[in-house]
N, C-alpha and C positions, 0 to 999 in steps of 0.2 A: 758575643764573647763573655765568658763568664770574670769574675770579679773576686779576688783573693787579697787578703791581707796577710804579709808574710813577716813573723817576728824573732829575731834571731839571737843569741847574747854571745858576745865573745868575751874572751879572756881578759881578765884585767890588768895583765904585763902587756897587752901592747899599746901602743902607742895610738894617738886620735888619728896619725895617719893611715896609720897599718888599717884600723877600721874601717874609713872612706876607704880604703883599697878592695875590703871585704865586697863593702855596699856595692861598688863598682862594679866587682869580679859576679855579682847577684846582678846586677841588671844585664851585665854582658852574657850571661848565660839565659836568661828572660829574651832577652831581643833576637839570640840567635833562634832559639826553638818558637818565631812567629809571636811572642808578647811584647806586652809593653808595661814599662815602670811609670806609673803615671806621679809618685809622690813618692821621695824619703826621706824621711825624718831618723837623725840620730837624737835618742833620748838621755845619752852619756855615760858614766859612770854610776852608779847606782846599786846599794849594799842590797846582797839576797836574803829571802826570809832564813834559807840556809845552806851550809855548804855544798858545793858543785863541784867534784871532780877539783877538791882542795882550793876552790876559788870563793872567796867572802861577798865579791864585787863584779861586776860584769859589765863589760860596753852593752847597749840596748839600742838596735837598728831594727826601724816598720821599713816595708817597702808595698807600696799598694800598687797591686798587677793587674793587669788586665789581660787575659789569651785563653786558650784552652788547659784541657785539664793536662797536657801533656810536658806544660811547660812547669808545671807544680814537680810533677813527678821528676822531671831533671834534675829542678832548681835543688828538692829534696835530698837528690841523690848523691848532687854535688857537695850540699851543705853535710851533708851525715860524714862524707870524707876528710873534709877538711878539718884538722885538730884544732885551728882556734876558734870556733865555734863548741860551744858548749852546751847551747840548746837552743831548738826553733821551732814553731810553730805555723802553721798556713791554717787559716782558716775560708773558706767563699762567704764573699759578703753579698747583700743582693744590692749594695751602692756601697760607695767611698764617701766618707766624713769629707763636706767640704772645709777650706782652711785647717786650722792646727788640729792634730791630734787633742785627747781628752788628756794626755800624759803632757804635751806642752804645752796647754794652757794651765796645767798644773804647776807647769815649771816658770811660766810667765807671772802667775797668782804670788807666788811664792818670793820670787825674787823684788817684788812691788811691793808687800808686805816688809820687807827685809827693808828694804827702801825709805820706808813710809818710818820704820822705824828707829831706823839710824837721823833720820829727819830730825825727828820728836827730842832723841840725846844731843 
């Protein structure tokens, strides 16, 4: 089975739940066309280099897949209909990062820094 990492941004008026609803409605479409979600990561809230269809900010969801290529082409087809999605991306990996992503150990680093320095005051 080949190996995909699929990256998505939605709107920045919904809610963290409506998101995790996103993520959900992405693996439930993964698992019926014979994949599997083996990992998702939501990366949050997070300002774009520039405007998207009038949005500044965008929720940021990885889903790492594993199935053939038929399950991409759904997922895609599903994601390009649905309005709160504003952009995504699938690329084939030839392995999955194990542990955190390079964007959540970015967001781990960050908040320890932040940490370390409210410390120090």
């Amino acid at each position: 089975m080949a190996l995909y990492e699929h990256v998505f941004l939605a709107r920045q008026d919904l809610s963290q739940a409506q998101v995790d609803q996103l993520a959900a409605t992405a693996t439930e479409i993964v698992e019926k066309n014979e994949g599997k979600v083996t990992k998702t990561e939501t990366w949050g809230l997070k300002s774009l280099a520039y405007k998207i269809d009038r949005n500044r900010k965008a929720h940021f969801v990885m889903l790492n897949i594993e199935g053939p290529g038929s399950v991409v082409a759904e997922l895609e087809r599903q994601t390009r209909i649905n309005e709160d999605v504003i952009r995504y991306m699938t690329i084939r990996v030839d392995e999955h990062e194990e542990g955190p992503s390079v964007m959540m150990r970015k967001n781990e680093r960050d908040s320890k820094k932040r940490r370390e320095r409210e410390e120090r005051n």
